[in-house]
Chimera marker file (.cmm) of the C-alpha trace (Angstrom):
<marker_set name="trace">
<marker id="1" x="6.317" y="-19.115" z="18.940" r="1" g="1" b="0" radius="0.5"/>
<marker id="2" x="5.514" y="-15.565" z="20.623" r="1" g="1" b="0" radius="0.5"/>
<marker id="3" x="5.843" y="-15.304" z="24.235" r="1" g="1" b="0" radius="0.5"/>
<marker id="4" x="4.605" y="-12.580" z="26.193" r="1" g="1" b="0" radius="0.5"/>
<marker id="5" x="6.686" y="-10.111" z="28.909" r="1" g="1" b="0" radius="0.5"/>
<marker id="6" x="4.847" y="-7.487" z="30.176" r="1" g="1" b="0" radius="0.5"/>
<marker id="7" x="1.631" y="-8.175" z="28.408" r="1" g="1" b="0" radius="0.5"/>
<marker id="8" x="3.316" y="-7.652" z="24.826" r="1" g="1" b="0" radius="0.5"/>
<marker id="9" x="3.658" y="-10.388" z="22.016" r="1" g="1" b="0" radius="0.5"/>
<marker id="10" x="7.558" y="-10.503" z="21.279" r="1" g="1" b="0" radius="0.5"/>
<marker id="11" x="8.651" y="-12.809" z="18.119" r="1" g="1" b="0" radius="0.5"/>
<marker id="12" x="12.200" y="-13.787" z="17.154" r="1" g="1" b="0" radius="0.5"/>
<marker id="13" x="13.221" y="-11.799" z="14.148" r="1" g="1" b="0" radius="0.5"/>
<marker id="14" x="12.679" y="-15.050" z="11.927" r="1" g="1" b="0" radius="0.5"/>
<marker id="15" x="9.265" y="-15.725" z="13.036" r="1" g="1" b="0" radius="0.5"/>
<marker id="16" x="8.336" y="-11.974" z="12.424" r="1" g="1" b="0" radius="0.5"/>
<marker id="17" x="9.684" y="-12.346" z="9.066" r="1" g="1" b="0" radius="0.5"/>
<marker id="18" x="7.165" y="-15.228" z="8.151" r="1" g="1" b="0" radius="0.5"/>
<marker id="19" x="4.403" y="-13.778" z="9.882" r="1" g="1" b="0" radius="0.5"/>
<marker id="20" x="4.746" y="-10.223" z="8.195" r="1" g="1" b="0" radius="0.5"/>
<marker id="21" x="5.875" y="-11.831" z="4.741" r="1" g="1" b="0" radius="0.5"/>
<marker id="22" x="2.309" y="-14.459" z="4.717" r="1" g="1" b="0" radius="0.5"/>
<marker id="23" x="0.203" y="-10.746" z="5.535" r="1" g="1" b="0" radius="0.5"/>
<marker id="24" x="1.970" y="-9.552" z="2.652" r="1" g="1" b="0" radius="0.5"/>
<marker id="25" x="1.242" y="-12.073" z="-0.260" r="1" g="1" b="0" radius="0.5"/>
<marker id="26" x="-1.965" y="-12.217" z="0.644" r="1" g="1" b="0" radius="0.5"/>
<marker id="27" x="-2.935" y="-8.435" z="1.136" r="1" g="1" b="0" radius="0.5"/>
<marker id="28" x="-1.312" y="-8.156" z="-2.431" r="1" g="1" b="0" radius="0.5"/>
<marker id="29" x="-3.811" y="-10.744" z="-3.763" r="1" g="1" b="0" radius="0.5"/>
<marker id="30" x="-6.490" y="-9.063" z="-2.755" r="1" g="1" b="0" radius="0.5"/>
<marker id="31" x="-5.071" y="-5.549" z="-3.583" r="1" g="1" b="0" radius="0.5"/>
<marker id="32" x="-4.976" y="-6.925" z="-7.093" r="1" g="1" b="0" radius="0.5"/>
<marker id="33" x="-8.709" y="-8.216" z="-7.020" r="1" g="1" b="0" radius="0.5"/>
<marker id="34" x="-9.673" y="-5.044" z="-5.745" r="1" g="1" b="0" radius="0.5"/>
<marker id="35" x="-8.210" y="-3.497" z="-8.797" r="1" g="1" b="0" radius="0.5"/>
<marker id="36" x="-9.477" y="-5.531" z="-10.742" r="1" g="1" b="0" radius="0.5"/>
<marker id="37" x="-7.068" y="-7.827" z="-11.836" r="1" g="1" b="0" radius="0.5"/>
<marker id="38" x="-4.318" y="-6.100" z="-12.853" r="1" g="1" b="0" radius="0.5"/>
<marker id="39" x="-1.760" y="-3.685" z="-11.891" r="1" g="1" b="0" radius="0.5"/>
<marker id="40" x="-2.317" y="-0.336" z="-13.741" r="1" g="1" b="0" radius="0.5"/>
<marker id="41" x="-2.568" y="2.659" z="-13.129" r="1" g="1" b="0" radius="0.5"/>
<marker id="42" x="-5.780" y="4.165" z="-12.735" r="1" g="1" b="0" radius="0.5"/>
<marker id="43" x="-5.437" y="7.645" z="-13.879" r="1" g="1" b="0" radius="0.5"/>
<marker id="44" x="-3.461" y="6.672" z="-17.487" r="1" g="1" b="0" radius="0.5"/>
<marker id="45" x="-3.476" y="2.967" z="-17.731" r="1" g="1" b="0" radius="0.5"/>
<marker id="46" x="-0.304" y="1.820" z="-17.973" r="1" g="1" b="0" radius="0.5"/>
<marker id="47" x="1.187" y="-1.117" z="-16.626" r="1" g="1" b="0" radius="0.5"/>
<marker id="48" x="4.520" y="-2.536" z="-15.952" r="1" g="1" b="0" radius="0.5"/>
<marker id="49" x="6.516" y="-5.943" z="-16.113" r="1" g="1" b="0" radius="0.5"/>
<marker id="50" x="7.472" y="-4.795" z="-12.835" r="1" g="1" b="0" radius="0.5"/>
<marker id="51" x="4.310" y="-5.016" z="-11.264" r="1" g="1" b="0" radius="0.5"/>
<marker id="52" x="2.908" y="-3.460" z="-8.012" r="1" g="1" b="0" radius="0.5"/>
<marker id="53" x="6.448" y="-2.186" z="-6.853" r="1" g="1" b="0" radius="0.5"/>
<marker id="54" x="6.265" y="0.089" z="-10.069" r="1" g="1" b="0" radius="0.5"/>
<marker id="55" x="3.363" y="1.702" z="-8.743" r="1" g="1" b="0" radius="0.5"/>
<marker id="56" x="2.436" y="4.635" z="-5.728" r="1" g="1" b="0" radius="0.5"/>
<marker id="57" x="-0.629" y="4.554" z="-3.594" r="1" g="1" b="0" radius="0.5"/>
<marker id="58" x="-1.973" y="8.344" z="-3.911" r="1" g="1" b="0" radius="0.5"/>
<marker id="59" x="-3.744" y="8.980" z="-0.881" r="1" g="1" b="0" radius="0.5"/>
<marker id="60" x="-6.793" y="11.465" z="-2.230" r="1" g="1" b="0" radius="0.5"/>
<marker id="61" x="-7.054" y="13.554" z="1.210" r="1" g="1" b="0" radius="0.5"/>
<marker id="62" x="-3.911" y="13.226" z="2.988" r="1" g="1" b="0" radius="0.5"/>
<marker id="63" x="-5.362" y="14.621" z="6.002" r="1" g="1" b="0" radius="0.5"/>
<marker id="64" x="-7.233" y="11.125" z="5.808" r="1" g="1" b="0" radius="0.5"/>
<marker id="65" x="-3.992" y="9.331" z="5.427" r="1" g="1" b="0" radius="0.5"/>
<marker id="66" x="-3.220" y="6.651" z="8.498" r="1" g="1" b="0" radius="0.5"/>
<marker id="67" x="-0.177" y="5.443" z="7.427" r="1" g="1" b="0" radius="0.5"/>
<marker id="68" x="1.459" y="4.084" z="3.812" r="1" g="1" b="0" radius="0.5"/>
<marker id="69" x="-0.425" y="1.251" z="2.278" r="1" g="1" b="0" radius="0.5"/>
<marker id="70" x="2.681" y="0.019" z="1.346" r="1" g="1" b="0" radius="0.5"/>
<marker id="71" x="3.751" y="-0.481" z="5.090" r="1" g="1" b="0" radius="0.5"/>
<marker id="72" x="0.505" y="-1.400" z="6.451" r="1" g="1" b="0" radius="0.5"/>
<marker id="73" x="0.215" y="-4.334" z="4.172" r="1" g="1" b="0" radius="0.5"/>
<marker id="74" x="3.005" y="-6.227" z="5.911" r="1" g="1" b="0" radius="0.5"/>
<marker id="75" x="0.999" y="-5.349" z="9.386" r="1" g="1" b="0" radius="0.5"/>
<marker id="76" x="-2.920" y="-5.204" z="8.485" r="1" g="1" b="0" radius="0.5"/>
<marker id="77" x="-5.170" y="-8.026" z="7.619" r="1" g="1" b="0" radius="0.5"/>
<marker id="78" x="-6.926" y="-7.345" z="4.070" r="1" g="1" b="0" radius="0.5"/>
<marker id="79" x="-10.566" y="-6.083" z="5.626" r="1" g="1" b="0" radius="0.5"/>
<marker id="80" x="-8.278" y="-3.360" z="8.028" r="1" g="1" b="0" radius="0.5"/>
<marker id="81" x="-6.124" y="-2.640" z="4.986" r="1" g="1" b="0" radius="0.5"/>
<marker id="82" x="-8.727" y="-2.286" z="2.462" r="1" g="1" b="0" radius="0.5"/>
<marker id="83" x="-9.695" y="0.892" z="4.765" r="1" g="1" b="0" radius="0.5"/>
<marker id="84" x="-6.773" y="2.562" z="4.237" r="1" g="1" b="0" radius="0.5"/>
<marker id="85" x="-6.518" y="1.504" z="0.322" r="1" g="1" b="0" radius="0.5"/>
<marker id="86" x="-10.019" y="2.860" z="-0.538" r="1" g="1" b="0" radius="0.5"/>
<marker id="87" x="-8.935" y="6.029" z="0.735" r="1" g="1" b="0" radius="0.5"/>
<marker id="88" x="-6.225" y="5.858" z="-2.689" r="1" g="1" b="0" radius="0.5"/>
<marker id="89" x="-5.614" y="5.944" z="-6.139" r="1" g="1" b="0" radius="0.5"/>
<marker id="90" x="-3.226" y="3.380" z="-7.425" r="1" g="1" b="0" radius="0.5"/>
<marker id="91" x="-0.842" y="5.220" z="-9.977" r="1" g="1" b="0" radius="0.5"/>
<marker id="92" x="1.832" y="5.201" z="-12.157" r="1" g="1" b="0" radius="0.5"/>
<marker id="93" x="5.495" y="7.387" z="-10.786" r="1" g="1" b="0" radius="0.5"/>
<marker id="94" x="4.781" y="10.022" z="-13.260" r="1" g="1" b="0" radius="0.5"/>
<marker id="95" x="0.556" y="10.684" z="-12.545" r="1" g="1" b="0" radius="0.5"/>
<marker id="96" x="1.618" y="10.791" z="-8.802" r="1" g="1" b="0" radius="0.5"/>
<marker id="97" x="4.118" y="13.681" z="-9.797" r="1" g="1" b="0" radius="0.5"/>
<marker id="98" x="1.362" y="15.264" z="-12.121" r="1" g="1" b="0" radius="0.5"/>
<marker id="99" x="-1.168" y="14.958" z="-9.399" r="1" g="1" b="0" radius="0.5"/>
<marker id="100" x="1.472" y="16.541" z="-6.557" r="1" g="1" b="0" radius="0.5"/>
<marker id="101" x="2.156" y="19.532" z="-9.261" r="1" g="1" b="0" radius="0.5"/>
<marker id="102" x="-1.915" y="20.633" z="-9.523" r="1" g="1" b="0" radius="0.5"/>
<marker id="103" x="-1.788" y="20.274" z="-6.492" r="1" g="1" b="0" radius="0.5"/>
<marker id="104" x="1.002" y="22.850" z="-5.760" r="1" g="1" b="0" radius="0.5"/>
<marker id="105" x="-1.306" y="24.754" z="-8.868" r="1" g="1" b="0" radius="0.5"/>
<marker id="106" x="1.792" y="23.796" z="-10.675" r="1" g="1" b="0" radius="0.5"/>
<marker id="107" x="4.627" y="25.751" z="-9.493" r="1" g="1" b="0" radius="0.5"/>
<marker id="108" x="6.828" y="22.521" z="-8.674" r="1" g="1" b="0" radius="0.5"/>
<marker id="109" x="8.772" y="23.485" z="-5.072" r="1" g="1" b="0" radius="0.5"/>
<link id1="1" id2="2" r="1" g="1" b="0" radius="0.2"/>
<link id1="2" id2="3" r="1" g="1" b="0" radius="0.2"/>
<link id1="3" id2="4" r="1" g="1" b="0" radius="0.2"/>
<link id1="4" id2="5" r="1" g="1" b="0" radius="0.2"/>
<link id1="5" id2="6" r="1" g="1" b="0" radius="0.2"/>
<link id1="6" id2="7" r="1" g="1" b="0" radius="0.2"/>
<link id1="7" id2="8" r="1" g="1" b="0" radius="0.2"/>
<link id1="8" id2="9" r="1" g="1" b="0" radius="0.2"/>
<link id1="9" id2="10" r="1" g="1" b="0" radius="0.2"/>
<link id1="10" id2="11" r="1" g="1" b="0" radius="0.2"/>
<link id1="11" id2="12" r="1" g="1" b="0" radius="0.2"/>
<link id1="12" id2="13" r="1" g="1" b="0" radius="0.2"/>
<link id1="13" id2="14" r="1" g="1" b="0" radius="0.2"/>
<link id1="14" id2="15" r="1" g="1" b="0" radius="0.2"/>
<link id1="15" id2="16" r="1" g="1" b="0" radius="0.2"/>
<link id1="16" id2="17" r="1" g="1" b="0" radius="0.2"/>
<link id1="17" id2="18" r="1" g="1" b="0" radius="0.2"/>
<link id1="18" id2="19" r="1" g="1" b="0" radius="0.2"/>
<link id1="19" id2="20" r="1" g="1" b="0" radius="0.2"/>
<link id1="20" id2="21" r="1" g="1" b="0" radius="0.2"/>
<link id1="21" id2="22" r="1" g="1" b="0" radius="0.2"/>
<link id1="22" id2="23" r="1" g="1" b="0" radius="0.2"/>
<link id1="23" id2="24" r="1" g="1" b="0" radius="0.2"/>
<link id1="24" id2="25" r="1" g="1" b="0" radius="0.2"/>
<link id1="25" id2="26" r="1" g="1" b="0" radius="0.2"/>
<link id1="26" id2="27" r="1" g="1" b="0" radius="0.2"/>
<link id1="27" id2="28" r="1" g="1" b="0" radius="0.2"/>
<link id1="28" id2="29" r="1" g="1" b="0" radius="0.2"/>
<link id1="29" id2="30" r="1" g="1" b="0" radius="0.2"/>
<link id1="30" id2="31" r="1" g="1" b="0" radius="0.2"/>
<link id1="31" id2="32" r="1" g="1" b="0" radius="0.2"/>
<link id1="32" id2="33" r="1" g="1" b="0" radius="0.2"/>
<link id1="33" id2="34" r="1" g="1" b="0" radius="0.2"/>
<link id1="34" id2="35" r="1" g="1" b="0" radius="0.2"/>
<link id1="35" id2="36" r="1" g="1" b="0" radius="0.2"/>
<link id1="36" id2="37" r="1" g="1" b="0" radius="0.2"/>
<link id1="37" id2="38" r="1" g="1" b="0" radius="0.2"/>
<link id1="38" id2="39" r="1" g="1" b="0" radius="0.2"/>
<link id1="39" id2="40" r="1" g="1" b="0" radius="0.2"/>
<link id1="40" id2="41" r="1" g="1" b="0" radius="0.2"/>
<link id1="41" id2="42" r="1" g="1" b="0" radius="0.2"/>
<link id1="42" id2="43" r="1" g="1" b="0" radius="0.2"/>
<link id1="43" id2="44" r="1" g="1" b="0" radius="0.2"/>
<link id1="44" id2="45" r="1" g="1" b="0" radius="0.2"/>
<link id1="45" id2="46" r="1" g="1" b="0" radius="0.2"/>
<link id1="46" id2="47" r="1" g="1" b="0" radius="0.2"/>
<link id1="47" id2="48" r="1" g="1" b="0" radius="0.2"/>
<link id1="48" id2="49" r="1" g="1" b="0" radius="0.2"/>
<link id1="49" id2="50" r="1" g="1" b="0" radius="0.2"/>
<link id1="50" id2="51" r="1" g="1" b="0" radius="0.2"/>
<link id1="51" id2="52" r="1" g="1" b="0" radius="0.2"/>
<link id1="52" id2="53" r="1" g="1" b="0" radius="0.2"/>
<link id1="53" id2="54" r="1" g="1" b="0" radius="0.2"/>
<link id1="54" id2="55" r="1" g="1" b="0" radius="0.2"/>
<link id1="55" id2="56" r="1" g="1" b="0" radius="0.2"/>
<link id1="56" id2="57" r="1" g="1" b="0" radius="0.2"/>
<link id1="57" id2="58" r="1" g="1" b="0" radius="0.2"/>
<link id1="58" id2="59" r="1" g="1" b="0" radius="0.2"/>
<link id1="59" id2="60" r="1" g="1" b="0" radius="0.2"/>
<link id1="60" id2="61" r="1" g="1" b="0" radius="0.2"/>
<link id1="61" id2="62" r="1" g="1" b="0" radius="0.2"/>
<link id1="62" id2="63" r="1" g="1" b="0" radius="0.2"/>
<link id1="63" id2="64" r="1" g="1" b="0" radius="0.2"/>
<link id1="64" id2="65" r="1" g="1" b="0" radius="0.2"/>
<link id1="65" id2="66" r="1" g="1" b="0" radius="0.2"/>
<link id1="66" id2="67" r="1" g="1" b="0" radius="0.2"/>
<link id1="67" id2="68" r="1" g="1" b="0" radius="0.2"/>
<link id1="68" id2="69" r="1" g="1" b="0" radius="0.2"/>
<link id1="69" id2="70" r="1" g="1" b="0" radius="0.2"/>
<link id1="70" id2="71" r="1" g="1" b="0" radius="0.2"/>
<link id1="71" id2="72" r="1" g="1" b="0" radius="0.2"/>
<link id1="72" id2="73" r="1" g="1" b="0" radius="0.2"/>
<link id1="73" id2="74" r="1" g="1" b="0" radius="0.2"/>
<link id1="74" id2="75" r="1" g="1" b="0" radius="0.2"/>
<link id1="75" id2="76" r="1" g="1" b="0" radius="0.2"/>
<link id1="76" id2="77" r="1" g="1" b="0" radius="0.2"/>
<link id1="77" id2="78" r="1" g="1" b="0" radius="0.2"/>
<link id1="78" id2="79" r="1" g="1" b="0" radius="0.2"/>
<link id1="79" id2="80" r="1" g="1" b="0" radius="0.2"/>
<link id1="80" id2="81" r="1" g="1" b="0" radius="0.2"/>
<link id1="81" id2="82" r="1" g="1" b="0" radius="0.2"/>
<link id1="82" id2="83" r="1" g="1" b="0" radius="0.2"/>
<link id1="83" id2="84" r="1" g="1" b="0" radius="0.2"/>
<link id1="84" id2="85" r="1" g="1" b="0" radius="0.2"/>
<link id1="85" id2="86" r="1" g="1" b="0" radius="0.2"/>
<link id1="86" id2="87" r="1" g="1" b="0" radius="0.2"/>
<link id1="87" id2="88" r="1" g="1" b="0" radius="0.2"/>
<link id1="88" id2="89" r="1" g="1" b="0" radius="0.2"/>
<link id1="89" id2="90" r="1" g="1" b="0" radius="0.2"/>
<link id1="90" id2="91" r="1" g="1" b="0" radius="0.2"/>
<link id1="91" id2="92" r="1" g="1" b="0" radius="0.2"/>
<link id1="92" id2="93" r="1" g="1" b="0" radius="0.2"/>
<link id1="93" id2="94" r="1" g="1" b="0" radius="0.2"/>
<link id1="94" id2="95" r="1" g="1" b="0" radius="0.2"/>
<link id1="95" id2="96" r="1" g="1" b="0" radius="0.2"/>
<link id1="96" id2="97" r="1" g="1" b="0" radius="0.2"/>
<link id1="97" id2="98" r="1" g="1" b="0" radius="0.2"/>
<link id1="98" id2="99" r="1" g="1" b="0" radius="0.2"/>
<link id1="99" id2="100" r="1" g="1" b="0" radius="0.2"/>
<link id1="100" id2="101" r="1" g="1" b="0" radius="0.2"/>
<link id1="101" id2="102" r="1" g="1" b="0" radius="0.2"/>
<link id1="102" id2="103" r="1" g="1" b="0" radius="0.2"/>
<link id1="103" id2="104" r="1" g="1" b="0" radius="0.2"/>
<link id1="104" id2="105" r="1" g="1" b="0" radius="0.2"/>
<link id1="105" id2="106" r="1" g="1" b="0" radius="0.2"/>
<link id1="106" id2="107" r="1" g="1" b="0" radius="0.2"/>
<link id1="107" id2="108" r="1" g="1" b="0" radius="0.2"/>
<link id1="108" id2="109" r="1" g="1" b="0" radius="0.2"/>
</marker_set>
C-alpha cells in the first residue's frame, strides 16, 4: 500500500519489488511479440538458451538514447517503453562489439 509524504508515492521495499517485477514480465512479453516471437539477434540471427539476458539493446543514435531499455522495463509501461525500444536494435554480445568498432572506423580504443 503506497502512502504519500510530501506529495510523493513511497512503497516498502517488498511492495516495490512486486510492482517493478509484474512491469517486468510483462514488458518482456511484449518485447518478445515485438520481435517477433523470438529472441535473436537481428543483425546475425542467433539465438540463445539463455534468452533475452544473452542479448544488448543497441541504441541506433545514442544522442536519442533516454535511458537503458533494460532499466526502463522494470519502470515503464509497454506503450512508454516501446518508445525507447524502437529507437534499438536487439543484438547478440559480439554484433554490439562489431557495431561499436565501425563505429570507432575500427580502431578499437
Amino acid at each position: 500500500m503506497a502512502s504519500q509524504v510530501d506529495g510523493h508515492s513511497y512503497r516498502c521495499r517488498e511492495c516495490n519489488r512486486h510492482y517493478s517485477q509484474g512491469y517486468r514480465t510483462a514488458n518482456l512479453q511484449h518485447m518478445l511479440e515485438y520481435l517477433g516471437g523470438e529472441w535473436a539477434c537481428q543483425v546475425c540471427g542467433i539465438t540463445s538458451p539463455h534468452g533475452h539476458r544473452f542479448f544488448d539493446w543497441h541504441h541506433i543514435d545514442p544522442t536519442k538514447k533516454t535511458k537503458a531499455v533494460s532499466s526502463l522495463s522494470y519502470k515503464l509501461k509497454w506503450k512508454d517503453l516501446k518508445k525507447e525500444v524502437i529507437k534499438c536494435l536487439f543484438v547478440c554480445p559480439n554484433c554490439h562489439t562489431n557495431i561499436h568498432l565501425e563505429e570507432l572506423g575500427g580502431r578499437g580504443r
